[in-house]
N, C-alpha and C positions, 0 to 999 in steps of 0.2 A: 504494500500500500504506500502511496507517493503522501506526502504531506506538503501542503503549501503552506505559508501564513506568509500577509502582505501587512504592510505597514507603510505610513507618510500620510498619508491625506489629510485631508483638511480644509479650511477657508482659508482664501484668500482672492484678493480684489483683479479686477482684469488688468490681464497685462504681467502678473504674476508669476511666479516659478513653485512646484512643489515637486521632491523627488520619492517617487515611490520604491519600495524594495521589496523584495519577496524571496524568500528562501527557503530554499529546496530539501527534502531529506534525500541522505545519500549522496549520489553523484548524479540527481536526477538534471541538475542546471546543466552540467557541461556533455552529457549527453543526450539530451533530448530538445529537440525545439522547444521553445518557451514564449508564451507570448503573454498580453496583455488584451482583455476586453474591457467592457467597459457597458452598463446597464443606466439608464436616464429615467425618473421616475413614470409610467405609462406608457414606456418605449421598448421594442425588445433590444438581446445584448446584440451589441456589433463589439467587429473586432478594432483593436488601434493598433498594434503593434506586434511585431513577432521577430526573432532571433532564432534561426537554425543552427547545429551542432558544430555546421561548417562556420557560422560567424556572419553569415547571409540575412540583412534585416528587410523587411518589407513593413507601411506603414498604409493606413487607412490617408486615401486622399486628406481627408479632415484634417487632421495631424502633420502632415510633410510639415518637414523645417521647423516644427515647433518642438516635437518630440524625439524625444534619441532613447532607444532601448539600448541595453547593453548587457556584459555578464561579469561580474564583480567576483570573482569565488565561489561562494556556494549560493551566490542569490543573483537574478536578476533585476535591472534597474532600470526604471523610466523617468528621464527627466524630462518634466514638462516644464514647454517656458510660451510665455506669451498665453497664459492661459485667458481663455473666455468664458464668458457666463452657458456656452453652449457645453463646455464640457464636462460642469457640474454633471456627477455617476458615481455610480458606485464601481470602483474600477477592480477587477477580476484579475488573480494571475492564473493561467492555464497551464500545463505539463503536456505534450504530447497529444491533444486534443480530447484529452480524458480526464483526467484530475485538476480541482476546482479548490482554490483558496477560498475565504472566509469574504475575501471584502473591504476593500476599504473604500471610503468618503472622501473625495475631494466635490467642495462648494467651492466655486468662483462667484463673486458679488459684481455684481454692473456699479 
């Protein structure tokens, strides 16, 4: 069983930065794809981000140039910069398209 737990989120105003982590048990970070979704209250999830084993990232239009995924050790990291009121969610870390972290909150304020 893979275990995620995410952490960083938070409020903060537009235009803002907050860096998200999530870390992996095992060696699931550095061999398995890992990404980032993201759930908006009445909205279903979409994806933002994802990092392959090879080091290959791909981003949700939405996000280019704002957001940078990356792999830190045993945890993967999203920094987001220039944040907007749109990207207020509850943001997901994912394992291999199967195992689901807990969740965290980032609010953006206008």
């Amino acid at each position: 069983q893979v275990h995620l737990a995410e952490s960083g989120g938070g409020l903060v105003q537009t235009g803002g930065s907050l860096r998200l982590s999530c870390v992996g048990s095992g060696s699931v970070v550095s061999t398995t794809t890992m990404a980032w979704y993201r759930q908006a209250p009445g909205k279903q999830r979409e994806f933002v981000a994802r990092i392959r084993s090879s080091g290959t990232t791909s981003y949700a239009d939405s996000v280019k140039g704002r957001f940078t995924i990356s792999r830190d050790g045993v945890k993967v990291v999203l920094q987001m910069n220039s944040l907007k009121p749109e990207d207020t969610a509850v943001h997901y870390c994912n394992s291999g398209g199967t195992f689901w972290g807990q969740g965290t909150q980032v609010t953006v304020s206008s």
